[in-house]
The first five atom37 places (N, CA, C, CB, O) and aatype in JSON, in Angstrom:
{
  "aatype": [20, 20, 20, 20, 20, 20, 20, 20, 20, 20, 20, 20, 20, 20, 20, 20, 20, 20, 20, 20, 20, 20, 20, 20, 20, 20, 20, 20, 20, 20, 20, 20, 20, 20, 20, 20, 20, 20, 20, 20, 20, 20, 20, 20, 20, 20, 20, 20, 20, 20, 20, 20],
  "atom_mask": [
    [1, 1, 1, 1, 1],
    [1, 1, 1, 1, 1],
    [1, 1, 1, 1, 1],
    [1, 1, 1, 1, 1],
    [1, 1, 1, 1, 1],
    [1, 1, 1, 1, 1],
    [1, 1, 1, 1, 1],
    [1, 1, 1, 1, 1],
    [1, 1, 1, 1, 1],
    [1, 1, 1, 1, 1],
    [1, 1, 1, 1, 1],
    [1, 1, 1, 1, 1],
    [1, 1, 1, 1, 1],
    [1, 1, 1, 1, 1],
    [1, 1, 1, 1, 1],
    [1, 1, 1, 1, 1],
    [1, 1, 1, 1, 1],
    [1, 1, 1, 1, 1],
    [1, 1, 1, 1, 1],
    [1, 1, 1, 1, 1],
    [1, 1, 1, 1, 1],
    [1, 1, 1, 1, 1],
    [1, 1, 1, 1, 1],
    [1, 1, 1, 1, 1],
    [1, 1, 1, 1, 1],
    [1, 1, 1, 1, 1],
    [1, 1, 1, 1, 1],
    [1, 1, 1, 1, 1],
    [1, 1, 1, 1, 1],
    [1, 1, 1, 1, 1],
    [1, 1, 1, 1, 1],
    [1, 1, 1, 1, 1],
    [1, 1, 1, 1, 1],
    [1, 1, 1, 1, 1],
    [1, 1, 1, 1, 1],
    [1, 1, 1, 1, 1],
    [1, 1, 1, 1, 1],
    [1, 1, 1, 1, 1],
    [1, 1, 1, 1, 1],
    [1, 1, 1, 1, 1],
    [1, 1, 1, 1, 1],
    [1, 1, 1, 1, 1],
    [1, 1, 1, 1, 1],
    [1, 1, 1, 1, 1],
    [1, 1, 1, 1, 1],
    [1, 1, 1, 1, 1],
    [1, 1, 1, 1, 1],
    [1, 1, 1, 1, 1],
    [1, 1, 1, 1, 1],
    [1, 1, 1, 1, 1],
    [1, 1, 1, 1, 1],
    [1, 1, 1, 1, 1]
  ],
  "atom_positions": [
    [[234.41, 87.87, -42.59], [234.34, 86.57, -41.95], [234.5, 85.47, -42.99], [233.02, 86.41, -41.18], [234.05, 85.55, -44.14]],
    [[235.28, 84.3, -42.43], [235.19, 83.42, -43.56], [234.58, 82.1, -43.23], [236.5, 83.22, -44.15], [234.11, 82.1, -42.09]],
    [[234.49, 81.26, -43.72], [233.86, 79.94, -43.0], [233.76, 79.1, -41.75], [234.16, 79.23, -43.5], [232.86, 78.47, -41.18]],
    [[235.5, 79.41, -41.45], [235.81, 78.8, -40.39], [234.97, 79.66, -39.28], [237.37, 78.7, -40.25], [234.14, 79.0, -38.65]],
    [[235.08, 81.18, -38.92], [234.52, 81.85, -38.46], [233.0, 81.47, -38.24], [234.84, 82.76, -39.04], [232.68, 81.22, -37.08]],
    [[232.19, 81.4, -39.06], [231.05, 80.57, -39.1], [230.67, 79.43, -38.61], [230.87, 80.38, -39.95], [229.51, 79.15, -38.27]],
    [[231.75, 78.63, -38.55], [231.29, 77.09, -37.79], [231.39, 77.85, -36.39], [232.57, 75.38, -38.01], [230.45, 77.81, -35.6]],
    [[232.69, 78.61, -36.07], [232.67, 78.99, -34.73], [231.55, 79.49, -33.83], [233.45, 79.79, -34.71], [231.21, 79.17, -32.69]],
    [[231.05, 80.47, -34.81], [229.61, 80.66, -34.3], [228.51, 80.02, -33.85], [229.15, 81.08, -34.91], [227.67, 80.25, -32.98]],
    [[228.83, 78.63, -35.11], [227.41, 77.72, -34.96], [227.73, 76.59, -33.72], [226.98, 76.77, -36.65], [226.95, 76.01, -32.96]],
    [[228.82, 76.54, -33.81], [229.61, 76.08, -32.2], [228.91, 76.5, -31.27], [231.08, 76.67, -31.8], [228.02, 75.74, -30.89]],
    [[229.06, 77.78, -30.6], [228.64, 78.4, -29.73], [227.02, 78.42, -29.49], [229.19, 79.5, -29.96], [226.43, 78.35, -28.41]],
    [[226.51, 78.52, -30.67], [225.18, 78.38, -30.55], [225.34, 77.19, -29.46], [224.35, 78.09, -32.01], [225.3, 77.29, -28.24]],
    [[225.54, 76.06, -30.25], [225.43, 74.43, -29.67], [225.76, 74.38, -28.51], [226.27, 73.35, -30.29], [224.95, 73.68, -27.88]],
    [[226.99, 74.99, -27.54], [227.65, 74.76, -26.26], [225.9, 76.15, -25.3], [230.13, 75.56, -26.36], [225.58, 75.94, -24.13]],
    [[225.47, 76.84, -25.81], [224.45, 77.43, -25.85], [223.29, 76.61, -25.45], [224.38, 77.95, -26.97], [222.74, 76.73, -24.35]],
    [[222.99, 75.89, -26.25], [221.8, 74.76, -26.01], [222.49, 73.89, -24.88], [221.37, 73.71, -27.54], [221.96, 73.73, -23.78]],
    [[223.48, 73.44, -25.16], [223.59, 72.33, -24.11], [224.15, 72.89, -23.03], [224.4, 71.12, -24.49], [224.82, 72.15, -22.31]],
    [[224.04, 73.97, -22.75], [224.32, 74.59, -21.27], [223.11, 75.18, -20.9], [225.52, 75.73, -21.16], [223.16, 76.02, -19.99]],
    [[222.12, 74.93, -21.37], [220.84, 74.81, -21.39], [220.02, 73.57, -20.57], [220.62, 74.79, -22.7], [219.16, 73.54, -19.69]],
    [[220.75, 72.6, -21.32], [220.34, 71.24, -20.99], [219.8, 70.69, -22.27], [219.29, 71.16, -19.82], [218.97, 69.87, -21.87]],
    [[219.79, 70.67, -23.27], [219.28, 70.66, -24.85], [220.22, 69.63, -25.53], [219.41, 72.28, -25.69], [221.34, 69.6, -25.02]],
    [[220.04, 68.83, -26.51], [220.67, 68.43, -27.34], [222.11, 69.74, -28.16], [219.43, 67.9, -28.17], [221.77, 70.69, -28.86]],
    [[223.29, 69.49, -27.92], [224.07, 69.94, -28.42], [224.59, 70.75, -30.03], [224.42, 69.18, -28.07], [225.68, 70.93, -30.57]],
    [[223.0, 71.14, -30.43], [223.12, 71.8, -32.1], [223.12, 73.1, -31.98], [221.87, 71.48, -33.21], [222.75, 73.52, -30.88]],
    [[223.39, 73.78, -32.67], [223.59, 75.02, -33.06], [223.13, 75.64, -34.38], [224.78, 75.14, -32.97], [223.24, 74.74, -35.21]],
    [[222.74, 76.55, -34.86], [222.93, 77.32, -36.49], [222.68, 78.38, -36.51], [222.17, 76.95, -37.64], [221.85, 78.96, -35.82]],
    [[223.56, 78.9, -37.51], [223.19, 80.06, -38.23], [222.8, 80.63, -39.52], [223.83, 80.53, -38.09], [223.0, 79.94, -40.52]],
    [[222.23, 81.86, -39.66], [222.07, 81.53, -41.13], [222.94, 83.37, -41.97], [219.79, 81.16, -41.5], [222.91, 84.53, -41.56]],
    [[223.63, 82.64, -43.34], [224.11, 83.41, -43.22], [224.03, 83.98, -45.02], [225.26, 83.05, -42.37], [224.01, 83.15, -45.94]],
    [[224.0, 85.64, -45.28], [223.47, 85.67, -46.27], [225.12, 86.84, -47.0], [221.63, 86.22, -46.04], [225.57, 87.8, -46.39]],
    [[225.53, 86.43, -48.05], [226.5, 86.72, -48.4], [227.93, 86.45, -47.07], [226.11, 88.07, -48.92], [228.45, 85.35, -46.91]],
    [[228.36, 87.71, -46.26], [229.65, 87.31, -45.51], [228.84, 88.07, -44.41], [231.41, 87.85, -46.07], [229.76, 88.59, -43.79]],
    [[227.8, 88.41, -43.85], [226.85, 88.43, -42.85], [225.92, 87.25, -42.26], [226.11, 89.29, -43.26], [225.28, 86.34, -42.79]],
    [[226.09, 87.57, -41.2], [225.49, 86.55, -40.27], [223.67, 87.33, -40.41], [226.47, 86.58, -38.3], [223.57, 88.56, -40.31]],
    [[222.82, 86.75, -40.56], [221.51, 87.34, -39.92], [220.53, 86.36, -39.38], [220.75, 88.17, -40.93], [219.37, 86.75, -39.24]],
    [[220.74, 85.51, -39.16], [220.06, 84.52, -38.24], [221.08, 83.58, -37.24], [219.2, 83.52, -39.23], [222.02, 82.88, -37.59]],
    [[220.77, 83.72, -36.42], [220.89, 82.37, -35.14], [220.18, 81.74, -34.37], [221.48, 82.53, -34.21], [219.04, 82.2, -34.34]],
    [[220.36, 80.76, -33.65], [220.01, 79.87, -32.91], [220.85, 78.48, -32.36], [219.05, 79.66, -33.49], [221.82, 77.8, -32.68]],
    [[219.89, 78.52, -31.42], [220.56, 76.63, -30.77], [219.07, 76.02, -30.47], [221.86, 76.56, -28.69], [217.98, 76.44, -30.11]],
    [[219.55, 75.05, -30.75], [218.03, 73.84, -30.48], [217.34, 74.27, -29.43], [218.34, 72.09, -30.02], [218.04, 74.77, -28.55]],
    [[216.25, 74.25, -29.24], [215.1, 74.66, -28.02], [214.29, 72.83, -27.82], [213.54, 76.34, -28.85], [214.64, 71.88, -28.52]],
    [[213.6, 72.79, -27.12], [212.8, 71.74, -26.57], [211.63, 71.94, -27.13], [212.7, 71.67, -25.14], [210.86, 70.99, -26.97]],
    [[211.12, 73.02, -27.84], [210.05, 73.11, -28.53], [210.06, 73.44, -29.83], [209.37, 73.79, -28.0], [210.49, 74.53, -30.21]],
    [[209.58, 72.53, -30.64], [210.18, 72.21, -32.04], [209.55, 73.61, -33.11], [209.51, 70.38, -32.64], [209.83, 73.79, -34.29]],
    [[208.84, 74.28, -32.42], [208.5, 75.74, -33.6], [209.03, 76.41, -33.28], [207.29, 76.5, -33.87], [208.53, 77.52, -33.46]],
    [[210.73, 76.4, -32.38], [210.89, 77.83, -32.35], [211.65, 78.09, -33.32], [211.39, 78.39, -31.2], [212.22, 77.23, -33.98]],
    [[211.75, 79.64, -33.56], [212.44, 79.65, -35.19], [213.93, 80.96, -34.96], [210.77, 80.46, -36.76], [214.06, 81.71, -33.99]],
    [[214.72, 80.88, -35.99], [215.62, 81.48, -35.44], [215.54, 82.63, -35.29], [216.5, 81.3, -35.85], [214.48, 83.04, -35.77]],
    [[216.42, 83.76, -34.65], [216.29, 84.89, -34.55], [216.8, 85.85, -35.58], [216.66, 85.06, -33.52], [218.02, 85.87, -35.78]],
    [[216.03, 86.66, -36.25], [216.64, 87.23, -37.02], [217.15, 88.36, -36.78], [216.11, 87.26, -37.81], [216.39, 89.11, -36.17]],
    [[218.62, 88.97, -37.13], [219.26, 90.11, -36.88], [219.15, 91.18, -37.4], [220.18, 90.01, -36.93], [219.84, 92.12, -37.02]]
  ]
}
């Protein structure tokens, strides 16, 4: 995967939240060229991302 790939993801997160009803953010977290965390904004500010 390369970067661009990555925003794509963190995209999706975001269209994620806001098909939710949420503010439109997204992230991931990513450790060498693996993904192991995601998320999209929640309404409750401790939630934390999911790890893979």
């Amino acid at each position: 995967m390369n970067h661009e790939d990555f925003m794509r993801l963190a995209l999706e997160q975001a269209k994620l939240a806001k098909s939710a009803g949420d503010l439109p953010f997204g992230a991931i977290v990513v450790q060498g060229d693996k993904v192991v965390g995601k998320n999209e904004l929640k309404t409750i500010p401790s939630v934390k991302s999911r790890i893979m």
